[in-house]
N, C-alpha and C positions, 0 to 999 in steps of 0.2 A: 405193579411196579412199586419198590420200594425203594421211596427216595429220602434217603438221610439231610435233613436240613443241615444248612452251612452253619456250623458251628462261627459265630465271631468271635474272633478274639479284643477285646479289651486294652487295649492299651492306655495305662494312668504313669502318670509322674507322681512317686513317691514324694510327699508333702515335707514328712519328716526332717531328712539332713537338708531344705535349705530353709526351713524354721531354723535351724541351729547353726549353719552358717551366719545368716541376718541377726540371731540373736549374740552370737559370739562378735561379730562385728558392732553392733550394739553399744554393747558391753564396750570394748575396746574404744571405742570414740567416745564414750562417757569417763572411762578412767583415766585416760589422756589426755584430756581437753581442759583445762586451768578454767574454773569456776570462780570468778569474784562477783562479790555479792555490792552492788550500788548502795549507796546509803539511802535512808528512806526520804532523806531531807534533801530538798533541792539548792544550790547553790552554783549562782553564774558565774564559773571561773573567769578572771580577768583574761589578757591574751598578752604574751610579752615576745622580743625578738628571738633571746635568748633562752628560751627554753629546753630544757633536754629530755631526752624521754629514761624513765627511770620504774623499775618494779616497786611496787606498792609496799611502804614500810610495817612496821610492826604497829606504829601509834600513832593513827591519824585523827587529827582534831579537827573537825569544823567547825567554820562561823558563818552562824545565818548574819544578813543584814538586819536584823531584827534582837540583834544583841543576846544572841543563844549559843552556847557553847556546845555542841553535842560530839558524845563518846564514845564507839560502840555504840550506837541505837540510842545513847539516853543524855536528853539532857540534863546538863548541870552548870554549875557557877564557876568562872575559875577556880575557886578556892576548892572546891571539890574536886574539878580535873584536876588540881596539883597534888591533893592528896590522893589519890588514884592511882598516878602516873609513880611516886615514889613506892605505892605499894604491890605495884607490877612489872615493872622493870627492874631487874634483877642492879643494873648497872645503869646508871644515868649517865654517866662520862664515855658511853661506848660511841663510835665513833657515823653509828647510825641515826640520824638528824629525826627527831621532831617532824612531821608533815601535818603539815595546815593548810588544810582545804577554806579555805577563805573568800567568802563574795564579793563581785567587785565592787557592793553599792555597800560591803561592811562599812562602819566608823573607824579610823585607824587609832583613832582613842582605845578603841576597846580592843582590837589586835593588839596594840601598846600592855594592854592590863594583863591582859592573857600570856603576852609572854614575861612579863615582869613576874609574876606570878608563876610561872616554870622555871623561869633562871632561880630565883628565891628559895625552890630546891632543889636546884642542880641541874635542871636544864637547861644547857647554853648553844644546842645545835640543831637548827630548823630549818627546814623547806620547806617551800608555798609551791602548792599546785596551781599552775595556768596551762592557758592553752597555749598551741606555738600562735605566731602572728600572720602566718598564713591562712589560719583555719578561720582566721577576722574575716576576709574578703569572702567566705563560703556563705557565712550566714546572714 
């Protein structure tokens, strides 16, 4: 008697197109998704009533409470953020404000120097970052 063994069959899920599904999907959530990069320096935003929520400008300046001006990643003096700001800003009278990340435990002395020092050349229009006053009772 000759008996032919049951041939199985095999059945697999091709691996392939849903690696490239997943990877095309990927892709798409990474090229859409708005990347902002934190600054390296910490600073405890104040908390105010009126706060409004606003996209992040071109020229953000921080103040540690420890009397540091930092720019882009680096610290410097007022006097440097002011020659900085004139040599990167195409137009200082444009109607995009100055943002200043400032700590609530800064000196207002030296907020004071820092902006005196931007108006001196030509900068007359600024925002401070806080929190809203809501966000007070969270923490």
């Amino acid at each position: 008697m000759d008996i032919e063994p049951r041939r199985r069959t095999h059945s697999h899920i091709d691996l392939a197109p849903i690696v490239d599904v997943i990877f095309i999907l990927l892709l798409f959530f990474i090229l859409s998704s708005k990347l902002t990069v934190d600054p390296a320096i910490t600073v405890e935003l104040p908390y105010a009533d009126t706060a409004e929520a606003h996209e992040p400008e071109a020229a953000i300046v921080s103040l540690t409470k420890d009397n540091i001006v930092v720019f882009k990643g680096q610290e410097m003096t007022p006097d440097a953020l002011a020659a900085i700001l004139v040599s990167e800003l195409n137009s200082l009278h444009t109607a995009e404000p100055i943002v200043i990340r400032a700590d609530k435990n800064a000196y207002v002395g030296f907020m004071i120097e820092v902006m005196d020092k931007l108006r001196a050349v030509g900068c007359s229009n600024f925002a401070f970052v806080t929190w809203p006053a809501e966000r007070a009772s969270e923490n």
